[in-house]
C-alpha positions as MATLAB code, in Angstrom:
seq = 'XXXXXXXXXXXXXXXXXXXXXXXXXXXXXXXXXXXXXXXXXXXXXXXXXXXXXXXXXXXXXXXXXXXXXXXXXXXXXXXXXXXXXXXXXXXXXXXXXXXXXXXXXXXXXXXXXXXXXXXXXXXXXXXXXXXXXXXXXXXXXXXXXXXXXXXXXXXXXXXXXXXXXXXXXXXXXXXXXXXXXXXXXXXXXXXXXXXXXXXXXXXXXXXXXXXXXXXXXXXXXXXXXXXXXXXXXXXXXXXXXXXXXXXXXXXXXXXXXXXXXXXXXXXXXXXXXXXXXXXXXXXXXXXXXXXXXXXXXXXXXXXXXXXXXXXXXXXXXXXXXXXXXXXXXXXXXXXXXXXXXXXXXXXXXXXXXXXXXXXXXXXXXXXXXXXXXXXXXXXXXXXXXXXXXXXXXXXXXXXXXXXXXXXXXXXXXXXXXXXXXXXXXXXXXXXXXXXXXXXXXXXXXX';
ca = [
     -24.975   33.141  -66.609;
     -27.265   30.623  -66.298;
     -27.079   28.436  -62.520;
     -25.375   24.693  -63.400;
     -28.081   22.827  -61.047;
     -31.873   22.714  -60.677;
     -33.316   24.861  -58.324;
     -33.991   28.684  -57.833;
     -31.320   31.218  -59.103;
     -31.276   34.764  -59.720;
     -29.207   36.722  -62.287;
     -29.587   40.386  -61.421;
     -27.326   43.462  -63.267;
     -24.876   43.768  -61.078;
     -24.520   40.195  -60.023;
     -23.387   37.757  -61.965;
     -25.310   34.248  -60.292;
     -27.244   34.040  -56.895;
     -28.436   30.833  -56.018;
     -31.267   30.512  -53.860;
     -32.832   28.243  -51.192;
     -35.576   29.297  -49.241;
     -36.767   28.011  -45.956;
     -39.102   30.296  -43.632;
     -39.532   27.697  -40.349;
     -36.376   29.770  -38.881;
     -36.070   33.862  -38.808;
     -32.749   33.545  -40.347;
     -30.897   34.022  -43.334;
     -27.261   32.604  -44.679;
     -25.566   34.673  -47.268;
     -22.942   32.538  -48.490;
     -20.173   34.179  -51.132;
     -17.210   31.943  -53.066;
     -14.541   34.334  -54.068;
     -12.535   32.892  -56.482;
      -9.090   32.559  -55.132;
      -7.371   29.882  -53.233;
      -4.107   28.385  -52.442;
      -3.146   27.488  -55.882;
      -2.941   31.344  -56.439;
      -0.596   31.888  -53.902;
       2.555   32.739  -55.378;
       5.588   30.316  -54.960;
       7.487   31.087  -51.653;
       3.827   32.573  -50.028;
       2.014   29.845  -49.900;
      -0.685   30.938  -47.059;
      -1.293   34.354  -49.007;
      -4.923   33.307  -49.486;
      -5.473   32.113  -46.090;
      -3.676   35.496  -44.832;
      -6.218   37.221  -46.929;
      -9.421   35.309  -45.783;
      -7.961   36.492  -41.998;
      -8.198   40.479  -42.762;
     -11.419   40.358  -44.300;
     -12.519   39.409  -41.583;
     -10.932   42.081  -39.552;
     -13.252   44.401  -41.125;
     -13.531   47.571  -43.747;
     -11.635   50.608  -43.781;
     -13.289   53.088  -41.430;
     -14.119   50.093  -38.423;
     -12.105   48.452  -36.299;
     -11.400   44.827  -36.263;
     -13.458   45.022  -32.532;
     -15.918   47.456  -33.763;
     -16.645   45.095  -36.990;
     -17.186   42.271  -34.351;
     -19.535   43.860  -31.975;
     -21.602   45.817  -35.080;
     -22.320   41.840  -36.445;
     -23.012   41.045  -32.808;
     -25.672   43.632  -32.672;
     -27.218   42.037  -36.055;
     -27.080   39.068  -34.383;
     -24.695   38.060  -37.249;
     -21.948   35.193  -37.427;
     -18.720   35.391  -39.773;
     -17.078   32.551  -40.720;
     -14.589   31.252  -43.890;
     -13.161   28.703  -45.701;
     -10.034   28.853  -48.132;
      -9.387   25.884  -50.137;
      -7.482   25.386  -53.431;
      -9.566   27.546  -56.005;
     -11.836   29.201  -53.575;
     -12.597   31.069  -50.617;
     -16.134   31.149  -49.140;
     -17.790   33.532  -46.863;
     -20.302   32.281  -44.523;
     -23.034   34.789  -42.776;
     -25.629   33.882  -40.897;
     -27.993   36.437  -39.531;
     -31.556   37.578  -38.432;
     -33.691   37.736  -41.049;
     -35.148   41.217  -39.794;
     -31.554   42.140  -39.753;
     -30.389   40.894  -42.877;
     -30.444   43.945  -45.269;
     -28.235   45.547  -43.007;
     -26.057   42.697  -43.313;
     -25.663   42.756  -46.603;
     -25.032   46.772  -46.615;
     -22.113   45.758  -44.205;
     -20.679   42.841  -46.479;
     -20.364   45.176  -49.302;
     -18.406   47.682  -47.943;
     -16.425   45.394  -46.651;
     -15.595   43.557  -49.999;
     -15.345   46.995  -51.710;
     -12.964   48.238  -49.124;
     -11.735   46.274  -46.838;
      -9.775   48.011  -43.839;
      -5.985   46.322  -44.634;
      -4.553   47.841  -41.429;
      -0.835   47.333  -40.889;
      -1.465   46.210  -37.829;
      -4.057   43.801  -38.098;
      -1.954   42.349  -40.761;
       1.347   41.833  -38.478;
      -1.175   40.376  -35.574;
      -2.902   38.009  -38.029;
       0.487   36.918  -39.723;
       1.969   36.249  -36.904;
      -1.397   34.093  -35.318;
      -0.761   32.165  -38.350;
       2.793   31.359  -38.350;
       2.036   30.449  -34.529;
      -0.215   28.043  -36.214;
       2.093   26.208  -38.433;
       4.451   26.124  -35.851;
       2.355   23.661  -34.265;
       2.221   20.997  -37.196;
       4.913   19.189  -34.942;
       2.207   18.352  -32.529;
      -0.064   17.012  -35.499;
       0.235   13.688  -36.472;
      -2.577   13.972  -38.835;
      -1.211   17.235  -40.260;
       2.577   15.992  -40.268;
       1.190   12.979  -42.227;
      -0.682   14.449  -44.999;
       1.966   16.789  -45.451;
       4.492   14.555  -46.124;
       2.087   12.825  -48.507;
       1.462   15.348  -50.436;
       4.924   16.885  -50.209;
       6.332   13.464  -51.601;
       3.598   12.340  -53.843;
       3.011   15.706  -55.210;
       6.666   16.620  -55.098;
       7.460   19.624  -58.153;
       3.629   19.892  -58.383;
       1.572   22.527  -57.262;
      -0.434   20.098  -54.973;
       2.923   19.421  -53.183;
       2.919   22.984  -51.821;
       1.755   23.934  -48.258;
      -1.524   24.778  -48.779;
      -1.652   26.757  -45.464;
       1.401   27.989  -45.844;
       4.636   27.594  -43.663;
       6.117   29.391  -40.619;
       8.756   30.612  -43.830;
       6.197   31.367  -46.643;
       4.015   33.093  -44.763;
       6.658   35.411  -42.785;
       7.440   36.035  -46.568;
       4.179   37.301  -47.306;
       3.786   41.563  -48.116;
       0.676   43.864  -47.327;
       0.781   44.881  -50.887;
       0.618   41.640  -52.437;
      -2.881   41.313  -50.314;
      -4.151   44.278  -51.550;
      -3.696   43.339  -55.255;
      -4.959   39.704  -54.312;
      -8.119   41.185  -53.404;
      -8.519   44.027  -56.521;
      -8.569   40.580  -58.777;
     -10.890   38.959  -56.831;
     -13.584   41.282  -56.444;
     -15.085   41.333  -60.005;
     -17.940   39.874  -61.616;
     -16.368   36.902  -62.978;
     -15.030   35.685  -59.763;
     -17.934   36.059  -57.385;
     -20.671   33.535  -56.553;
     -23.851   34.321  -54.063;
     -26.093   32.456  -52.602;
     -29.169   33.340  -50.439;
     -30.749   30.557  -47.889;
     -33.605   30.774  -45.330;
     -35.902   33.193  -44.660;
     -36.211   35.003  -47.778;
     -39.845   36.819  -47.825;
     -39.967   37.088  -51.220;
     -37.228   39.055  -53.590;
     -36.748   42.042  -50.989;
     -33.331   40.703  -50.377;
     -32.697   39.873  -53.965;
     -33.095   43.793  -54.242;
     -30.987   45.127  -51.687;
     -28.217   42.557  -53.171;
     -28.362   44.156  -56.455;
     -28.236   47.712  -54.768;
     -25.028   46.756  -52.552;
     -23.404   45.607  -55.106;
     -24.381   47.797  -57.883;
     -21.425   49.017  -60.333;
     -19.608   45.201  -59.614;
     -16.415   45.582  -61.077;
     -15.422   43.698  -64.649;
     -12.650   41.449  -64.503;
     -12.060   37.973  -65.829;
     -12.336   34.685  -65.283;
      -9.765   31.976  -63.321;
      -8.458   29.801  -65.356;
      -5.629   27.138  -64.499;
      -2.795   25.955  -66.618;
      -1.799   22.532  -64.386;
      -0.238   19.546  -65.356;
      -1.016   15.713  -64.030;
       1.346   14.246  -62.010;
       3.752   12.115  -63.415;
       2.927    8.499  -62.012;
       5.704    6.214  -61.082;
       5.658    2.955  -59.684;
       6.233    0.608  -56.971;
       5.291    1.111  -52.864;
       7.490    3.536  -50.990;
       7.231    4.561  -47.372;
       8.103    7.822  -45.853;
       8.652    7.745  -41.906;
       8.000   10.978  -39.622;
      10.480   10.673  -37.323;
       8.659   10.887  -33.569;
      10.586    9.086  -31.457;
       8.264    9.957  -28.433;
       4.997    8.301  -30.202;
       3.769    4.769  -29.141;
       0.657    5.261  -31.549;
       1.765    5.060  -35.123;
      -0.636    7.290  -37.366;
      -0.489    6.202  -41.025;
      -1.573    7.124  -43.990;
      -1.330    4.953  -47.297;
      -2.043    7.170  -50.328;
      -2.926    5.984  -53.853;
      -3.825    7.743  -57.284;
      -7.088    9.680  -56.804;
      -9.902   11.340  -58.925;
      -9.927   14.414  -61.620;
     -13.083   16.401  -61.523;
     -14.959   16.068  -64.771;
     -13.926   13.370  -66.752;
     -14.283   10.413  -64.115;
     -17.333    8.811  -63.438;
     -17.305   10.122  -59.703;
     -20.025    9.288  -57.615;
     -20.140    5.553  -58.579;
     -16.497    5.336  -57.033;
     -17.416    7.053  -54.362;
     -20.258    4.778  -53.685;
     -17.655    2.283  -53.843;
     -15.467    4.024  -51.907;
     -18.097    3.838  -49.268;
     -18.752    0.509  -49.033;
     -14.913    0.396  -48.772;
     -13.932    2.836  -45.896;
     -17.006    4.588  -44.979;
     -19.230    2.640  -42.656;
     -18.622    0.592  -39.430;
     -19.456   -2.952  -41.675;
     -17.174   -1.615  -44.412;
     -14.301   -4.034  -45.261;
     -11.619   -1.540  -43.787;
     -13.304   -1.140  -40.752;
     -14.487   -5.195  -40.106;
     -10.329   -6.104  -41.071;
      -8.919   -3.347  -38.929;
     -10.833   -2.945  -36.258;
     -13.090   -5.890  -35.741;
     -11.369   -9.148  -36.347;
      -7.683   -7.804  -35.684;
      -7.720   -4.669  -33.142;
      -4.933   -2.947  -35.055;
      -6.710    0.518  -34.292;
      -9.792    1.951  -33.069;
     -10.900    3.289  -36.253;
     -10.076    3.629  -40.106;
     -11.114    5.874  -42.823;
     -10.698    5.981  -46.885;
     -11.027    8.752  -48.874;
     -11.503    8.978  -52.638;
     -10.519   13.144  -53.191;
     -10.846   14.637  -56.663;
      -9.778   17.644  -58.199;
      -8.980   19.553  -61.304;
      -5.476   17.443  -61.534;
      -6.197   13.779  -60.459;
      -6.082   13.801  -56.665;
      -5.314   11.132  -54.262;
      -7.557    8.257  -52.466;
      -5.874    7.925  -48.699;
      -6.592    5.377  -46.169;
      -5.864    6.576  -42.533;
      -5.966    4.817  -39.243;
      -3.234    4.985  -35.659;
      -2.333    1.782  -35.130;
      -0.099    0.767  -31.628;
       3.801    0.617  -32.813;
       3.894   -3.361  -32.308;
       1.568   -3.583  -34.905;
       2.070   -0.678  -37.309;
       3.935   -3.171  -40.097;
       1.188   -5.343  -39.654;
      -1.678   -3.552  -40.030;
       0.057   -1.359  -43.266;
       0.876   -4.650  -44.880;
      -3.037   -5.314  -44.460;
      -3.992   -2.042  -45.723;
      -2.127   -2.194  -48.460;
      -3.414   -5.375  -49.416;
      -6.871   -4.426  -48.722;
      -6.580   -1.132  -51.233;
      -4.544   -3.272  -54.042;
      -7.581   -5.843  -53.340;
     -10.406   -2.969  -53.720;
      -8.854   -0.893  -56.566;
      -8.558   -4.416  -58.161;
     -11.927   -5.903  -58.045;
     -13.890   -3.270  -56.038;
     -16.591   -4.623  -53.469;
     -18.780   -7.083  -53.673;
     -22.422   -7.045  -54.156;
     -23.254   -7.243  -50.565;
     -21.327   -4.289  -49.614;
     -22.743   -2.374  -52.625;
     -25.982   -2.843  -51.464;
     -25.534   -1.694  -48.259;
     -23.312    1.350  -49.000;
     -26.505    2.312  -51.136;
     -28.914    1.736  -48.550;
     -26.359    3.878  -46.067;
     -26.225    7.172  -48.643;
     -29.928    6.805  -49.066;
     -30.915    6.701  -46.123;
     -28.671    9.574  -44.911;
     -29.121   11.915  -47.473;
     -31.674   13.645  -45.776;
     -29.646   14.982  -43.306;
     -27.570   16.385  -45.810;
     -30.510   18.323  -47.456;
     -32.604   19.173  -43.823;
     -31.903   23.032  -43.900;
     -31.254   25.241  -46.512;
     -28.369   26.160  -46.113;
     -27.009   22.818  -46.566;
     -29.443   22.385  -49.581;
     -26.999   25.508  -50.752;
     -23.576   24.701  -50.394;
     -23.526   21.610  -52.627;
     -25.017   23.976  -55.753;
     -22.296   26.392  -54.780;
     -19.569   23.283  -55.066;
     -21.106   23.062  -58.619;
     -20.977   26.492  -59.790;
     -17.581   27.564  -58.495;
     -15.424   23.664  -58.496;
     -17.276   22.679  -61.169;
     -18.042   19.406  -59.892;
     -20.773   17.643  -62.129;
     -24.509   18.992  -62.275;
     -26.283   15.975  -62.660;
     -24.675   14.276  -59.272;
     -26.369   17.153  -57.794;
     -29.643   17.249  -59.573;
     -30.050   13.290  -59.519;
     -27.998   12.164  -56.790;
     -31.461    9.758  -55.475;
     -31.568    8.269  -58.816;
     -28.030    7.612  -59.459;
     -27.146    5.985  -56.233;
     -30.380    3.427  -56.658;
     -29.214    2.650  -60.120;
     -26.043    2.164  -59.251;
     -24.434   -1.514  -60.824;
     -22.098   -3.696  -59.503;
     -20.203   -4.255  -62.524;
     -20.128   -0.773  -63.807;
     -18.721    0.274  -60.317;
     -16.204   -2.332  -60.025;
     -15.177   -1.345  -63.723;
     -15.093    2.031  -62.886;
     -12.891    1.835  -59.885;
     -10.555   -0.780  -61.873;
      -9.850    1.953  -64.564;
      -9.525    4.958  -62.238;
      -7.892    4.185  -59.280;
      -5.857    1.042  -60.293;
      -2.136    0.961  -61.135;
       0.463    4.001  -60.478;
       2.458    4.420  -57.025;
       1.811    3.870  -53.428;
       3.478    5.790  -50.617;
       3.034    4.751  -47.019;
       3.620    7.457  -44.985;
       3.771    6.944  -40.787;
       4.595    9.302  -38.004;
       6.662    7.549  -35.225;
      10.338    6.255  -34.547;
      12.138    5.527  -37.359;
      14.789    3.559  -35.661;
      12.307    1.116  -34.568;
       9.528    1.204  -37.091;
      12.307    0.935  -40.213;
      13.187   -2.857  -40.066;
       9.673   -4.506  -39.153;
       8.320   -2.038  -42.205;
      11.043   -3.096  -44.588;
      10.611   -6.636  -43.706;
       6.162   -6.201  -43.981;
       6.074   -3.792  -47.639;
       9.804   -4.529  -49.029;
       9.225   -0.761  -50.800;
      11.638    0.621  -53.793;
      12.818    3.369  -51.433;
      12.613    4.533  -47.623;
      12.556    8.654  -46.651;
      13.070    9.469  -43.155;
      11.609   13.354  -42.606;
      12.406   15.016  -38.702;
       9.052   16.180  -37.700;
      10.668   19.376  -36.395;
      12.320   20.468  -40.000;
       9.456   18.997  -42.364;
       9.358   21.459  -44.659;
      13.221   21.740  -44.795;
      13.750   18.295  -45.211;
      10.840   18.138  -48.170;
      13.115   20.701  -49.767;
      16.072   18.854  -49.912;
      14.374   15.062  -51.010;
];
């Protein structure tokens, strides 16, 4: 396999891909690994499996407690930490660098065989339906739910992606077990080395660890697009107690691959992402609707959505999502002009060296490539493509891609006094009211 972006890489026998980034101010080392399995795996009626997953591993291997696994990285002078998203879930370690071939003995056995205890799994299943129990407290979390619940609705982007206080009671040891067995192979396993390095000692002791890597085969994903409709529709989270309306408005996204990405992005931040962006001067600045405002452009295998967030007061909640909504029919329209262009590009210039400063971070967006398979060339000439950047191809590209389709509103707050000022601001083609207490029941039935 040869590595998608510039830099160092490593194929050894065993291993499949490590990419490297070295960096020897610091005495430590990051061993980052993307298994490749993520929510859209889970199996219908357990969505959470992945996340349930991600939870024992790092309860530790068969022969050492979930404590014992805890205080041996302590005494490495270790850190263990994970991510699960939609196609993959990536291991973080951070350690000593004196420390880190012992580190990576311990990270193999526990990938090879990883404890599964009954009882870890009953105390980590139910620390995670204790979590989504709590989604009634989170506006943000009721919100983007019942976007993508609605928007998404008989797509597999619609699911729970963490999983529900149902799904993941539903969840079996078992299932776990055979989650893991196909995702421990050669074809679904990414690695990548960052830091202190010393040469290709590490490299070795990699290829030793995880000598005799199992076979198996690649992910692939059989999705279809969503089916686009038309018109503005509003759902309302019913939350009678709230006085601060959060609000989403969500519109048709990205796909990964065949979009021209980072130019709407670019866009996108000249848009939403910067205090003398449009959203934020309209908002914030001239109006006081809310405090703050954000726009985001996602993108994904299937096309994705662009969502524009923000908590404005109830008095003003039609208001301001009359604004918005003319503000992202305005922008997906004609895009920015060349004013804000300019300065979005001077703003991701000028702050992509923070993004870059250690090597860790250096690592993770090569890792995004290799395992998402988000575009090489972004990565490899991001500098380049953000100073050539051109008004009119920008504008054109955000008029083709994100233009047209459906637009649901979604708000958390009362329904009983939100409905006829929101009628009255968006006239939309239909109105769903969701309880925030029985989201996921009243998703089923819409």
């Amino acid at each position: 396999m040869i590595a998608r972006t510039l830099g160092e890489a490593a194929r050894l026998d065993s291993v499949p891909i490590v990419l490297i980034e070295r960096d020897c101010r610091l005495p430590i080392v990051d061993l980052i690994i993307d298994l490749h399995t993520g929510h859209y795996l889970d199996p219908i009626g357990a969505e959470g499996e992945a996340r349930l997953l991600a939870r024992l591993l790092k309860a530790g291997p068969r022969g050492m407690s979930e404590r014992a696994f805890s205080d041996r990285l302590e005494s490495l002078g270790a850190r263990f930490s994970f991510t699960v998203g939609r196609r993959v879930t990536r291991l973080f370690f951070s350690v000593l660098s004196k420390n880190a071939p012992a580190l990576i003995r311990l990270v193999a056995r526990l990938l090879r065989d990883p404890g599964f205890r009954r009882s870890d799994f009953v105390r980590h299943q139910r620390s995670l339906i204790a979590s989504a129990e709590t989604i009634v407290d989170n506006d943000s979390a009721l919100a983007t739910r019942a976007f993508y619940g609605l928007y998404y609705s008989n797509h597999p982007l619609g699911r729970p992606r963490g999983g529900s206080v149902e799904t993941l009671g539903s969840i079996e040891l078992e299932s776990l077990k055979a989650r893991h067995r196909a995702a421990f192979g050669s074809q679904t396993l990414v690695f990548g080395l960052a830091g202190d390095l010393q040469g290709d000692a590490l490299l070795r002791e990699l290829e030793r660890a995880f000598a005799d890597l199992p076979k198996n085969e690649a992910v692939t994903y059989l999705l279809g697009e969503r089916r686009s409709g038309s018109g503005d529709h509003i759902a309302i989270v019913n939350r009678p107690d709230r006085k601060k309306v959060y609000t989403l408005v969500g519109s048709r996204g990205l796909r990964i691959g065949d979009d021209p990405g980072l130019e709407i992005q670019i866009a996108n931040h000249a848009f939403g992402g910067m205090f003398s962006s449009k959203l934020m001067q309209e908002i914030r600045a001239k109006r006081g609707y809310a405090y703050g405002v954000t726009s985001v452009v996602a993108q994904d295998i299937v096309r994705e959505a662009m969502t524009i967030t923000t908590s404005p007061g109830e008095d003003v909640a039609a208001a301001c999502a009359a604004l918005l909504g003319k503000l992202q029919a305005q922008f997906a329209e004609r895009g920015v002009s060349g004013r804000a262009l300019s300065a979005a590009k001077k703003s991701l210039l000028r702050g992509h060296a923070f993004e870059i400063e250690t090597a860790d971070r250096r690592l993770i967006p090569r890792l995004d490539v290799e395992s998402l398979g988000l575009p090489g060339e972004v990565h490899d000439r991001y500098l380049e493509l953000v100073r050539d950047a051109k008004l009119r191809a920008v504008n054109q590209n955000v008029r083709e891609k994100l233009s047209g389709g459906d637009r649901l509103f979604v708000f958390v707050g009362n329904a009983e006094t939100l409905m006829g000022p929101l009628e009255k601001a968006l006239s939309p083609d239909s109105i769903t009211i969701l309880q925030h207490d029985s989201i996921e029941a009243d998703l089923a039935r819409v």
